[in-house]
C-alpha positions in Angstrom: -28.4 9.2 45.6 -31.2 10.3 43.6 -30.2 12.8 40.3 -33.0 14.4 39.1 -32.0 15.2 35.8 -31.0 11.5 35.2 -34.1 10.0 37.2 -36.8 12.4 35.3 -35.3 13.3 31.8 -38.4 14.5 30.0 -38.7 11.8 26.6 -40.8 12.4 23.8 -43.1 10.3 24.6 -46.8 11.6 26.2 -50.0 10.3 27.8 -52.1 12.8 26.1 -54.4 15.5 27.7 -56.5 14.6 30.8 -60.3 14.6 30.0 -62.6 15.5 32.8 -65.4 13.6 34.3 -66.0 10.4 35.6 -65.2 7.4 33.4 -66.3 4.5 35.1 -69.9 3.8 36.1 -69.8 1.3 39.5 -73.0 -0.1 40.2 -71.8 -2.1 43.1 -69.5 1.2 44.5 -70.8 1.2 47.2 -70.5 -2.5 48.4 -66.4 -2.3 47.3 -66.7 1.0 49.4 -67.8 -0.7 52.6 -64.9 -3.4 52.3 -61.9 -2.9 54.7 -58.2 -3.6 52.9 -56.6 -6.1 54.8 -54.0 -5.4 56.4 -50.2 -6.5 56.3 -48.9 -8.3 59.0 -46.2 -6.0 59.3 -47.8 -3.1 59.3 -50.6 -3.9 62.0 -48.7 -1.7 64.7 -48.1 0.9 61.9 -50.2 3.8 64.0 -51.8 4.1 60.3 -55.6 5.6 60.5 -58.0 2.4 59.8 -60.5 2.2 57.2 -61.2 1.6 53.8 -59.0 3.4 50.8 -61.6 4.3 48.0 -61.4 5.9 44.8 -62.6 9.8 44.6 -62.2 10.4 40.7 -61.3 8.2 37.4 -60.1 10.6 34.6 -59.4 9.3 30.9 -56.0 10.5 29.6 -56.0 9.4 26.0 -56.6 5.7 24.7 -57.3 2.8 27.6 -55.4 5.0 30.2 -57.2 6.2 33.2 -55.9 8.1 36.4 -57.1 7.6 39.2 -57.4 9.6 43.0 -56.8 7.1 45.9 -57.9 9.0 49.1 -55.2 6.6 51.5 -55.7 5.4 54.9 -52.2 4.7 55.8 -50.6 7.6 53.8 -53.3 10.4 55.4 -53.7 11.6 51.7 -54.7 11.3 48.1 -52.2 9.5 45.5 -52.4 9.0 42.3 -52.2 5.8 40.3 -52.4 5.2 36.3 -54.1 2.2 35.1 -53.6 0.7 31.4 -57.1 -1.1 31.0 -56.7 -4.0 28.3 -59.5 -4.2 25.0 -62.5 -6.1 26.5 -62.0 -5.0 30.0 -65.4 -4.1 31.5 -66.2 -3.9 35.3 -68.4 -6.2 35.4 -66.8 -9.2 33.7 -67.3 -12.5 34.5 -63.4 -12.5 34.0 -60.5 -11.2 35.7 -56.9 -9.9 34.1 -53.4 -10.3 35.5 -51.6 -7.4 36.7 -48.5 -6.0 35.9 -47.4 -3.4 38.2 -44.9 -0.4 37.0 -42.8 1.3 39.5 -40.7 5.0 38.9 -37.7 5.9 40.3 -37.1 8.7 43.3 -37.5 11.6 41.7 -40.4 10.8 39.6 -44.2 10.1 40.2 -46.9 8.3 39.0 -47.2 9.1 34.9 -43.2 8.5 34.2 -43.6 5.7 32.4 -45.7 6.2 30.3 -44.0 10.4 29.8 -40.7 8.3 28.7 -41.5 4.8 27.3 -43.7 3.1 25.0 -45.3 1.0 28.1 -48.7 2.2 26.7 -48.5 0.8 23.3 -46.5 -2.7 24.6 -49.6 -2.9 26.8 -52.5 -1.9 24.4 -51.5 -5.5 22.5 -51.2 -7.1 25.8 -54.3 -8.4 27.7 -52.9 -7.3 31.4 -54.1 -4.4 33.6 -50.6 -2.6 33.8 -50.9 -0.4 37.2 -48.4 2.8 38.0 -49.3 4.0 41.4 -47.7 7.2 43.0 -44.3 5.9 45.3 -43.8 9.5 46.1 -40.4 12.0 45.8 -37.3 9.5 47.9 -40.6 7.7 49.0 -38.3 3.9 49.7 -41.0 1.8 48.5 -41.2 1.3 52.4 -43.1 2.0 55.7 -41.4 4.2 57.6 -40.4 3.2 60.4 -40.9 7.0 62.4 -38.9 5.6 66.0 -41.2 2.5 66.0 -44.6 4.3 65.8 -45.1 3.9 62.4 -47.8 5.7 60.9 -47.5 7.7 57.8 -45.8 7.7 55.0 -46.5 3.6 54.6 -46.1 3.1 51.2 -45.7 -0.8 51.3 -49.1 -0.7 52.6 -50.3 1.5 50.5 -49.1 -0.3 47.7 -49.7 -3.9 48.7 -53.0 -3.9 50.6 -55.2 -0.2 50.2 -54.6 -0.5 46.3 -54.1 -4.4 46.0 -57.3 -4.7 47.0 -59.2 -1.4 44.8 -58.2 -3.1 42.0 -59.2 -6.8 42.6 -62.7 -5.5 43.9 -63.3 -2.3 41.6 -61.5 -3.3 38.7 -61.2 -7.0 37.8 -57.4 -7.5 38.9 -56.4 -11.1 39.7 -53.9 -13.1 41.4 -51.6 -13.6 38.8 -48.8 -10.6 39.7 -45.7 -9.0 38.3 -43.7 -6.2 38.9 -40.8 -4.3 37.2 -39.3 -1.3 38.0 -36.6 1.0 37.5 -34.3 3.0 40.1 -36.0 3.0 43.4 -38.6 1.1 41.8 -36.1 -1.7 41.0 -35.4 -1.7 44.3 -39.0 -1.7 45.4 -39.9 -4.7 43.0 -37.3 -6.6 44.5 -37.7 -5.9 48.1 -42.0 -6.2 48.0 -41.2 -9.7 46.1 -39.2 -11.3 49.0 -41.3 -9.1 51.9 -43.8 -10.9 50.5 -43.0 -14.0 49.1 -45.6 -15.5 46.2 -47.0 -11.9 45.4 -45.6 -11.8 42.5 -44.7 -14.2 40.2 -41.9 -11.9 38.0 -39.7 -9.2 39.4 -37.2 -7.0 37.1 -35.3 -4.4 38.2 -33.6 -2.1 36.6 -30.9 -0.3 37.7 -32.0 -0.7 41.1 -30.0 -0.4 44.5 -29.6 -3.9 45.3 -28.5 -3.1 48.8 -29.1 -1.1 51.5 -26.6 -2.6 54.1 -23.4 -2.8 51.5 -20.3 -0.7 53.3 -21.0 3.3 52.2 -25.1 2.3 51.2 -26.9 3.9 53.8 -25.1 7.2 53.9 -25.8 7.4 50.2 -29.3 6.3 51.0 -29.9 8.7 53.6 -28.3 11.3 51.6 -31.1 11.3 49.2 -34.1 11.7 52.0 -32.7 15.4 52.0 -34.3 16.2 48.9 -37.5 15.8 50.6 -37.1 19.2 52.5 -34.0 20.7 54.7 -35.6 19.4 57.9 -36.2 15.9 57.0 -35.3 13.5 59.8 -33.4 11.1 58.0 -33.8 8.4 60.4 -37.0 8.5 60.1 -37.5 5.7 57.4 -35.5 2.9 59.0 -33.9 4.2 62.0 -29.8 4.6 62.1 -28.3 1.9 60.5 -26.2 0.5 63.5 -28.5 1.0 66.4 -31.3 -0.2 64.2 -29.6 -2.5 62.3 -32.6 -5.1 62.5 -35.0 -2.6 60.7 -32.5 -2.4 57.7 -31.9 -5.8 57.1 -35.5 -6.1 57.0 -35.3 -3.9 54.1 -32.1 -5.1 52.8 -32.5 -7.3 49.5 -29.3 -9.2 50.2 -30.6 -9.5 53.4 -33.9 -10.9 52.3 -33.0 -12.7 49.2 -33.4 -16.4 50.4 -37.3 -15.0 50.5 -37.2 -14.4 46.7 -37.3 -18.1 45.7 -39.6 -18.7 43.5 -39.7 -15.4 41.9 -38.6 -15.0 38.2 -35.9 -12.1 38.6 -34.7 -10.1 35.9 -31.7 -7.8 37.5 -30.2 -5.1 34.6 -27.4 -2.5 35.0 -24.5 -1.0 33.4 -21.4 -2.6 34.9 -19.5 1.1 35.4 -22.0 4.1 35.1 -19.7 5.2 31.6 -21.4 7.1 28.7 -22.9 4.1 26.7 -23.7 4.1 22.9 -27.2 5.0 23.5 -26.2 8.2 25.4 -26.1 11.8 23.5 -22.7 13.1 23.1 -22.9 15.5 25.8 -23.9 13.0 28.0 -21.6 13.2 31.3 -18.7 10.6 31.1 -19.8 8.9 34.1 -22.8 8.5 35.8 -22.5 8.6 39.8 -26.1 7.1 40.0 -25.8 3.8 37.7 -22.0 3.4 39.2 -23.9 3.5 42.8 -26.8 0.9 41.4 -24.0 -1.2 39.9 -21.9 -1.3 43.6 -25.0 -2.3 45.2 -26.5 -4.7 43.0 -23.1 -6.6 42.8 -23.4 -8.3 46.6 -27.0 -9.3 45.7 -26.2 -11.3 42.4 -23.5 -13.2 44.9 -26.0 -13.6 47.3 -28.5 -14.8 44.7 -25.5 -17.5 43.5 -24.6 -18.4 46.4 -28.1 -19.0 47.5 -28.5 -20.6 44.0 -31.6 -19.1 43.2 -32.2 -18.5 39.2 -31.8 -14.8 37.9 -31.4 -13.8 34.2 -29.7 -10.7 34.3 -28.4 -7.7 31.9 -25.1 -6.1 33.0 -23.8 -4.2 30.3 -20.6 -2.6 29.5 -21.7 1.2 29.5 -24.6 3.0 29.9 -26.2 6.2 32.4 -29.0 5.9 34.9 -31.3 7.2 32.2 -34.4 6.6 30.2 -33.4 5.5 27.2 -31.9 1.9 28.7 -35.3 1.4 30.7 -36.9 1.6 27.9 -34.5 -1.2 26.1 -35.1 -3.4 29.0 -38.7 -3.1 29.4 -38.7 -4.4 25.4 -36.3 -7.1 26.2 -38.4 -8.4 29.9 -41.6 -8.0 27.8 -42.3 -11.3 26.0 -41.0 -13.2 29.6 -43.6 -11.2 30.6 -47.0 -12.0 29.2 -45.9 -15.5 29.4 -45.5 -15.2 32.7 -48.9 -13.8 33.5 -50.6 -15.7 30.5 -51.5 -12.0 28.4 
């Protein structure tokens, strides 16, 4: 379902040039090097290779932001992740920050949101460590399942343990957790928050998929794998949606939404996918990808109701799956925000 022009429209809005060289001096590196991630319970059978994820370069690219080169374990590579570093952060404080985490959509990577939002100058009067890993091109936000061996790409692991624990022994991250993302990162706050209930204390999404098991949803889903390459298996992720129906609704948010009580949700989409009023003139008169978002995110506000679990959401009239309402919502979630982590 992914549109590339509508999932990685270029904005105005830079990080700044990447400086070379090491940033960060760790006198205890190789202690936190030494210290095996634990590992999720649902991933123990993954087939992933064991070991430690570690850190093989910090680069400063302009103000507090720093990139940094996770060799992975359980993705059998090197991802990048972008770290906003609050004013008085130091490795070795006696402190420790809470931790927002940013995730991109499925045609993007790592730097998006700080290429097409403000995110950087919200968080440089914030004191949070904001954290945008890599979730990789039609990554899911998921293990892939791979016809029960597991193995790579495990990006839930990834995610939630390798880098999880990076930045709570390397660089001062605490327990107090929120996500927010937009696209397939909407749908991968939501679906790590009730995977893993009590991770995170705030989830927003916006313009996620809400679904993955709504009537049409996985053909659209699977769809979108092909822009990984003509011979991706697309299977491969979850399996096919009837034979492995089980491995789907474990990935389902509707599914899984009794799990995401006693998460703070934020949920926003345009009700229709129509130009909206913060759309160029050009802009096409309706957007496939925020009508899809919209169709799937419906059964999961019922669900939500019916389960009567709290969710504040956003569902305006008109708008496109683009930049320019992300940006609106990430201003409108971002007070809730630091209150919720206390920054």
């Amino acid at each position: 379902m992914q549109n590339r022009r509508a999932f990685c429209r270029t904005a105005a809005l830079t990080a700044g040039a990447t400086l070379g060289g090491t940033l960060l001096p760790d006198p205890s590196a190789s202690a936190s090097a030494a210290t095996a991630p634990p590992r999720l319970a649902d991933a123990s059978a993954s087939g992933t290779t064991r070991g430690p994820a570690h850190v093989t370069s910090e680069k400063r690219v302009g103000g507090r932001a720093v990139d940094l080169t996770v060799a992975s374990p359980s993705m059998r590579r090197s991802l990048k992740v972008r770290l906003l570093l609050p004013r008085g952060w130091s490795r070795t404080a006696r402190r420790t920050w809470p931790v927002l985490y940013v995730f991109h959509g499925g045609n993007c990577h790592y730097d998006a949101w700080t290429r097409n939002t403000d995110i950087a100058e919200l968080a440089d009067r914030s004191d949070v460590i904001v954290v945008m890993p890599e979730g990789g091109y039609a990554g899911g936000y998921t293990d892939w399942w791979n016809y029960g061996f597991g193995g790579s790409p495990a990006w839930e692991t990834f995610h939630l343990t390798e880098l999880r624990v990076l930045l709570e022994t390397r660089y001062r991250a605490g327990k107090r957790r929120a996500v927010v993302g937009q696209s397939t990162g909407g749908y991968g706050a939501l679906i790590y928050s009730a995977r893993h209930p009590g991770m995170f204390r705030y989830a927003g999404a916006f313009s996620p998929f809400g679904s993955t098991l709504t009537p049409g949803a996985p053909e659209v889903l699977m769809t979108g794998l092909t822009g990984l390459g003509p011979f991706t298996d697309k299977y491969a992720m979850w399996g096919n949606p009837a034979f492995q129906r089980s491995v789907w609704a474990a990935h389902d948010p509707v599914s899984q939404a009794a799990r995401l009580r006693g998460t703070q949700l934020h949920i926003s989409v345009a009700r229709n996918g129509r130009r909206g009023p913060l759309d160029p003139k050009d802009a096409q008169i309706v957007d496939p990808a925020e009508a899809f978002c919209w169709y799937t995110t419906k059964p999961l506000l019922a669900r939500l109701e019916q389960l009567r679990i709290p969710v504040t959401t956003h569902l305006y009239e008109a708008g496109t799956h683009s930049w320019v309402y992300w940006q609106r919502e990430l201003h409108r979630c971002w007070p809730t925000l630091m209150r919720v982590l206390g920054g």
